[in-house]
N, C-alpha and C positions, 0 to 999 in steps of 0.2 A: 412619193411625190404628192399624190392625192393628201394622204396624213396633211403633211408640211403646211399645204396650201390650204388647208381648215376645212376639207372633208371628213366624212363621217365612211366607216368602213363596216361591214356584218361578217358572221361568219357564218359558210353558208353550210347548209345539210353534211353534205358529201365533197365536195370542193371540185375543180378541176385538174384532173390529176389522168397521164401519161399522154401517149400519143396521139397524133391527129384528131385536135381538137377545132374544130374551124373558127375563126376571129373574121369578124368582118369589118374591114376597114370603112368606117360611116362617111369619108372624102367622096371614095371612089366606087364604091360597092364591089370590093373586090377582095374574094371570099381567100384568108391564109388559113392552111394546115400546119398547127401548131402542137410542139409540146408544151406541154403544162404542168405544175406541180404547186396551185396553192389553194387554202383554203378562205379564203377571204375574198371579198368582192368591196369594190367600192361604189356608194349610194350618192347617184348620180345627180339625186334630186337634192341632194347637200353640198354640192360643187359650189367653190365662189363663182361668181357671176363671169369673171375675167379666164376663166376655165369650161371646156369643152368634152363633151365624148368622144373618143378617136377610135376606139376598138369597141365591138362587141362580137359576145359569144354567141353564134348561131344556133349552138344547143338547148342554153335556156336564158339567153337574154342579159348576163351577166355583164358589168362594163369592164372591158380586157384593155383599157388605155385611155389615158388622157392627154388632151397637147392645150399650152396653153392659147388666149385667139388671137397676144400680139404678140409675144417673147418667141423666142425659139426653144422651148421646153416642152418635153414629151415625154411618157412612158407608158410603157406596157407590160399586161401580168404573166403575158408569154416568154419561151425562150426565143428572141429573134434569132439564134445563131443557130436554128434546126437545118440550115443546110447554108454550113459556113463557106466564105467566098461569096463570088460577083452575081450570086445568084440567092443570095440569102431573103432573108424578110426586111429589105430595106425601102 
């Protein structure tokens, strides 16, 4: 989605890859234990203007999602579905 919306992506060291990876949700500061599995991060300082940070990685500061600031468009580079059902990462 970043791609799409005319951001710039790197590809990092080592990437973020398996379990409990913490993603901190920059709304509410409210820390998720995530899987993970990629290599690439998106550079946040090339976001259009109309696009926001939604997620970061607590580990090394990576951007783990973006929402757009008036459409209802989101994503993230986590798996949300790490604990499927009413109690997931939603």
């Amino acid at each position: 989605l970043s791609l799409a919306a005319g951001a710039k992506t790197y590809k990092m060291k080592f990437g973020n890859r398996g379990m409990n990876q913490p993603a901190i949700d920059l709304r509410t500061t409210r820390c998720y234990i995530t899987p993970q599995n990629h290599g690439f991060a998106v550079d946040t300082s090339s976001l259009p203007s109309e696009w926001v940070p939604l997620m970061v990685n607590a580990n090394d500061g990576t951007n783990e999602g973006v929402i757009h600031k008036m459409r209802p468009w989101f994503s993230v580079q986590f798996h949300p579905e790490a604990c499927g059902g009413p109690t997931d990462t939603a």
